[in-house]
C-alpha positions as CSV (number, residue, x, y, z in Angstrom):
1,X,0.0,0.0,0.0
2,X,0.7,3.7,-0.7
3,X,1.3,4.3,3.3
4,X,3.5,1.5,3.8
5,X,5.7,2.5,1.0
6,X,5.9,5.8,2.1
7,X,6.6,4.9,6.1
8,X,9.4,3.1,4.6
9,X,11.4,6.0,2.5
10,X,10.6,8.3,5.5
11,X,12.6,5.2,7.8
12,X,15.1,5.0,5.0
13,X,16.0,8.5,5.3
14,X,15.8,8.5,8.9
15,X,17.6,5.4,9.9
16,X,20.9,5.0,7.4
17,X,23.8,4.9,8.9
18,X,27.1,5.1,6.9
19,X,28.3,2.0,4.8
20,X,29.5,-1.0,6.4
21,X,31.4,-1.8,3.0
22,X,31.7,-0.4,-0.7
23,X,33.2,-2.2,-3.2
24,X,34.0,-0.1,-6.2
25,X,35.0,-3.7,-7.9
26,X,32.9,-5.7,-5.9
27,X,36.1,-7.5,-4.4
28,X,36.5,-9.6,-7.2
29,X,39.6,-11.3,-7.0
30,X,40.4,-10.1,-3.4
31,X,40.4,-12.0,-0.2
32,X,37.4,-9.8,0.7
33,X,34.6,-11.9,-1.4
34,X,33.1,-15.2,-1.3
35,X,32.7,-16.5,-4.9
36,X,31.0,-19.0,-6.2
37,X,31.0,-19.0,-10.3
38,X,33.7,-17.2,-12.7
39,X,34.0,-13.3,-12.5
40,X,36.4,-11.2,-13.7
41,X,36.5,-7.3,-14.2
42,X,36.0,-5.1,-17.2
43,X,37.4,-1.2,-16.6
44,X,36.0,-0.6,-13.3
45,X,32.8,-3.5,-13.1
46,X,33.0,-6.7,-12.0
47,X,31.3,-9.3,-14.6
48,X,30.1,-12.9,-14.2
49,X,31.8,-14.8,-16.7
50,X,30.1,-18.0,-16.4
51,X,26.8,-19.5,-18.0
52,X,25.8,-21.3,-14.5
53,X,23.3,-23.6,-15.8
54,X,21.4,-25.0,-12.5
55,X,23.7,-22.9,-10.6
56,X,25.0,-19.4,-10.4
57,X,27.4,-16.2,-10.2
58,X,27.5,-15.2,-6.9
59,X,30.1,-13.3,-5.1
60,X,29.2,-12.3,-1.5
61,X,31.2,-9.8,0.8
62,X,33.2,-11.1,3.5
63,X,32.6,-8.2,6.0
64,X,29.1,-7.7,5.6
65,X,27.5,-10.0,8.0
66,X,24.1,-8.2,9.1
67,X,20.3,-8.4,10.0
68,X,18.9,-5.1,9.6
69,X,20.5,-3.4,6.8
70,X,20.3,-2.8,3.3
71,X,22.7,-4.0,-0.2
72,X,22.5,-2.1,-3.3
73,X,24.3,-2.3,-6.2
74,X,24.2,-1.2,-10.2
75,X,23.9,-3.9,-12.1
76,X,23.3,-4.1,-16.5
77,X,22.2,-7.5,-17.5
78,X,21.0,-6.4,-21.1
79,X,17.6,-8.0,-20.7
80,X,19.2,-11.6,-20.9
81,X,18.4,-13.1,-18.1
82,X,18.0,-12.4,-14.2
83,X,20.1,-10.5,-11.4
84,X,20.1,-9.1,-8.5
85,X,21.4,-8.4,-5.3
86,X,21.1,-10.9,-1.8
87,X,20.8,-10.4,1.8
88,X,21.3,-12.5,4.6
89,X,23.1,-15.0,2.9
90,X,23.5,-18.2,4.9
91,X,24.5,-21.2,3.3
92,X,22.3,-21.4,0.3
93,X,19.7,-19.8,2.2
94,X,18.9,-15.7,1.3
95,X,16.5,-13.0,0.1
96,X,17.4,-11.8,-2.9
97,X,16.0,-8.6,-5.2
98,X,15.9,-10.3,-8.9
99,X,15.7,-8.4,-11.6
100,X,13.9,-10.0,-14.5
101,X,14.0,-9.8,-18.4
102,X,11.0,-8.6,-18.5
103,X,11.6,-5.2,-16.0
104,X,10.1,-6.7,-13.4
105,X,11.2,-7.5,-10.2
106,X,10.9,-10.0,-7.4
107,X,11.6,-10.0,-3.5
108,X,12.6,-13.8,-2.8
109,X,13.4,-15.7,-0.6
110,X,15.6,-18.9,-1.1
111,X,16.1,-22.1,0.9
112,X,17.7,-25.7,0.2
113,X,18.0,-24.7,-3.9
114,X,14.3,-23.7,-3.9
115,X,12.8,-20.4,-3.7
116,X,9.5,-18.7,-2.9
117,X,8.6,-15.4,-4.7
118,X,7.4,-13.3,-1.4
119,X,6.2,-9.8,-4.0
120,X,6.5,-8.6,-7.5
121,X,6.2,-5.3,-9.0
122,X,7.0,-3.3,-12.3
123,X,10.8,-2.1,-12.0
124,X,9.9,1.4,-13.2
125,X,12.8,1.4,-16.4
126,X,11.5,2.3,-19.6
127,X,14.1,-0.8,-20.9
128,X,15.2,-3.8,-19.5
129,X,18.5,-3.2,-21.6
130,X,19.9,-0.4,-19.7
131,X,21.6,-0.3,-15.9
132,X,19.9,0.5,-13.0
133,X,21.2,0.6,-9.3
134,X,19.2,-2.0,-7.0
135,X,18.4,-1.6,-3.4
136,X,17.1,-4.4,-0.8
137,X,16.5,-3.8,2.8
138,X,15.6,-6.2,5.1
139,X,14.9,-5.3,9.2
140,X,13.4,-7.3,11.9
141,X,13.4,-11.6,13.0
142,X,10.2,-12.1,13.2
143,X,8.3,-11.0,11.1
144,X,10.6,-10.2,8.5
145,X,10.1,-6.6,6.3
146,X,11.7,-6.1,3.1
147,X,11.7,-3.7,0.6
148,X,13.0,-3.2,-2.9
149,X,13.9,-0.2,-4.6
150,X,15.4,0.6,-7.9
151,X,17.3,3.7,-8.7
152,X,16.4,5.2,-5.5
153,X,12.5,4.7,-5.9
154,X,10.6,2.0,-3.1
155,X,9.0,-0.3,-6.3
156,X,8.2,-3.1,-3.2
157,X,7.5,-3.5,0.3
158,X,6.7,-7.1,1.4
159,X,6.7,-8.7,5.0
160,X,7.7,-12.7,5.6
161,X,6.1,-14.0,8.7
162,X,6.7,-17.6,7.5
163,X,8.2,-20.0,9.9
164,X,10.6,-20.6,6.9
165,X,12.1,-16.3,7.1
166,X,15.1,-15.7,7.8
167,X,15.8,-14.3,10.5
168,X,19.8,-14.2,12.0
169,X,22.4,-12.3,10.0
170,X,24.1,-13.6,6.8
171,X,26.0,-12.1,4.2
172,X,25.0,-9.6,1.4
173,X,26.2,-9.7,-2.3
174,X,25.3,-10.4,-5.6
175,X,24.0,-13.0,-8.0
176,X,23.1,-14.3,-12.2
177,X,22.4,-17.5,-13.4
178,X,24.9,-16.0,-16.9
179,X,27.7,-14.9,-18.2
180,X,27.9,-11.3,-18.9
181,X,26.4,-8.9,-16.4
182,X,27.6,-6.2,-15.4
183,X,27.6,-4.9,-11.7
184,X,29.4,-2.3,-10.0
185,X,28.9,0.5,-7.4
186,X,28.8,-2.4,-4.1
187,X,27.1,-0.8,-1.0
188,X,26.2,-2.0,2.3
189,X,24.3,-0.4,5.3
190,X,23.3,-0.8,8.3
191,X,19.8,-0.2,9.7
192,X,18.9,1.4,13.1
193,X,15.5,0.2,13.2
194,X,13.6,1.7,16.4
């Protein structure tokens, strides 16, 4: 709903606090990632480099272990197939903002190679193609609350109060099933939630 999406900007803008970690690179390469996949980087982007089949690209950031806080990160996947950024990354356990071929985009949330779509709303580009910067914040144990923005503008606000959410900290990164996206402009943050 319209109120919830704006209660959340307004505790976005209140609650922020300076980044935990930014990776102008993503880490790629460095001993500050957890990768899983091929990546290498192009001028100043990190790109997957592998066609993952079943599996994926999916480099996580060794110093961002949090609960209530918030990745975001550019990302180009030229309308080929989905990406996004993860949260509370725990073994292959996550919520992850994917951003679909189509423009779309999905809060989910995965567990034991499975996952469960949790919301899904128009991404607001006027073309897949192009690059966008991708926010996901996640705050609370129980319930969960997440919300999804793309290029600064709340597109999704969804709650998980399934015995199934994940609740305890985990890592925050980002993920593609392919070869050749593009991501750059890493950011994580911590949330005071009151």
């Amino acid at each position: 709903s319209f109120a919830a999406v704006a209660s959340y900007a307004t505790l976005f803008l209140l609650v922020s606090t300076p980044c935990l970690l930014a990776w102008g690179l993503l880490g790629v390469g460095e001993n500050d990632a957890v990768l899983k996949g091929l990546w290498l980087t192009k001028d100043k982007r990190a790109v997957s480099d592998w066609d993952a089949g079943d599996s994926t690209n999916q480099a996580l950031a060794s110093g961002s272990r949090c609960r209530d806080c918030q990745v975001e990160a550019w990302l180009q996947a030229f309308a080929a197939d989905e990406a996004g950024v993860v949260l509370r990354a725990q073994g292959d356990a996550s919520y992850a903002l994917v951003y679909l071929p189509s423009g779309r985009v999905q809060i989910r949330r995965y567990r034991g190679g499975d996952f469960v779509v949790l919301g899904e709303a128009a991404g607001g580009q006027s073309s897949a193609w192009g690059g966008a910067t991708f926010t996901l914040a996640a705050w609370g144990s129980g319930p969960v609350h997440l919300a999804a923005s793309v290029n600064g503008q709340v597109r999704l606000v969804v709650t998980d109060a399934s015995p199934a959410a994940l609740g305890d900290k985990g890592l925050a990164g980002v993920f593609t099933p392919i070869a050749g996206v593009w991501f750059d402009d890493f950011k994580v943050r911590e949330l005071n939630v009151r």
